[in-house]
C-alpha positions in Angstrom: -20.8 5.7 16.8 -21.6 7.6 13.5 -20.6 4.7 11.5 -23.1 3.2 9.2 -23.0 -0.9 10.0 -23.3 -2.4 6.4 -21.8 -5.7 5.1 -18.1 -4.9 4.6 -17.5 -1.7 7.2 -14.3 -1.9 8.7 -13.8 -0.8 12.0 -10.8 -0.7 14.4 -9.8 0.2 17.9 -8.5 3.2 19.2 -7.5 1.3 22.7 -5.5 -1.9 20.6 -4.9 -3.1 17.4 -7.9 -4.3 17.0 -9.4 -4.4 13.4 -12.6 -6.2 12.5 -15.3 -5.9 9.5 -18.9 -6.4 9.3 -20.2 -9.6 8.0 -23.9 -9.3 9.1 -25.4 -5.7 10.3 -27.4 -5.6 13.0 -30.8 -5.2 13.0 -30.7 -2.4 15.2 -28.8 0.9 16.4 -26.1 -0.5 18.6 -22.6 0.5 19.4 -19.7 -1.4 18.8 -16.8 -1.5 20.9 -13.2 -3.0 21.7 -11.5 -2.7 24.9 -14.4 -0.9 26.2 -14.3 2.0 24.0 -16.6 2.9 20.7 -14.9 1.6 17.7 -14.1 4.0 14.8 -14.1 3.6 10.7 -10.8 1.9 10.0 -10.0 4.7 8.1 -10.4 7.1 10.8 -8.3 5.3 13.1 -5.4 6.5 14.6 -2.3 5.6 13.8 -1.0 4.6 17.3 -3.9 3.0 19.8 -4.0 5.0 22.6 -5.4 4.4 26.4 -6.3 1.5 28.3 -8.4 -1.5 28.3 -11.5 -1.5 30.7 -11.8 -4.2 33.1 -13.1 -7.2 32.1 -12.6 -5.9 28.5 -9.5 -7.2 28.3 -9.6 -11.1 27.2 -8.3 -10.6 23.6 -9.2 -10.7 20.1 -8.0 -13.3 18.0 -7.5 -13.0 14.0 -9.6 -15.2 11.6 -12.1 -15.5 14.7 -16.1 -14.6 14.1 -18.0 -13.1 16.6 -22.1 -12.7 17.1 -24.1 -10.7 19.0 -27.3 -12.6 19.3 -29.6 -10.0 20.5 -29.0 -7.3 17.6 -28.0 -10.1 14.5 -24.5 -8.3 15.0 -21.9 -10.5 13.3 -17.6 -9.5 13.0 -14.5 -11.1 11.7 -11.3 -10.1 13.2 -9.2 -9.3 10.2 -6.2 -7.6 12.8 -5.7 -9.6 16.5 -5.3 -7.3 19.6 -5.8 -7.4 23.1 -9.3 -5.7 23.8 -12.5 -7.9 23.6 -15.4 -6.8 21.3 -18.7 -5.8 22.6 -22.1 -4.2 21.7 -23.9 -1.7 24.0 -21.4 -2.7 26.5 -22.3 -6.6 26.7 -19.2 -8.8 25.4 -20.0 -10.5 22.2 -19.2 -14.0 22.5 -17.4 -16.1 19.5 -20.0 -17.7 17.0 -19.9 -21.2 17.1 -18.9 -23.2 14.3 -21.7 -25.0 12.3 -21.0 -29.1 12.8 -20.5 -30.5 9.6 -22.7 -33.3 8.3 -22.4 -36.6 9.1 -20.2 -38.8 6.8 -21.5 -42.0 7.7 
């Protein structure tokens, strides 16, 4: 990918719908994908997705969800749902778990 990943970069699909933007870069090179293909600059996206899903790439990507690839620092928000799953150098990037609130008590 010839994408810089800085705070902010938008990237989308060119298998789904897929949209997401970069809330954390990682610390270093890696490439992002969706659906088992490189993900592009959202502006460079095309305007109809186009090909399939790889196997095993194909759980979905839910809007509003945060995603964080542990090994690289990697971290993405899905700002547009679709039907690929994100991944980094080919390993699936699993959803970031929420931070437990303090106690009230």
């Amino acid at each position: 990918m010839d994408v810089e990943l800085t705070p902010g970069t938008k990237l989308a699909s060119v298998v789904c719908s897929t949209e997401v933007i970069v809330i954390r870069p990682p610390t270093a090179d890696v490439s992002v994908e969706c659906g088992g293909a490189s993900m592009v600059a959202a502006d460079a996206a095309p305007d109809e997705p186009s090909g399939d899903l790889a196997d095993g790439h194909d759980e979905g990507t839910p809007l509003g969800t945060r995603y964080h690839h542990e090994a690289s620092g990697l971290e993405l928000l899905c700002t547009r749902a679709g039907d690929g799953s994100l991944a980094a150098d080919g390993e699936l990037i699993p959803l970031k778990d929420a931070k437990p609130l303090p106690s009230s008590d």
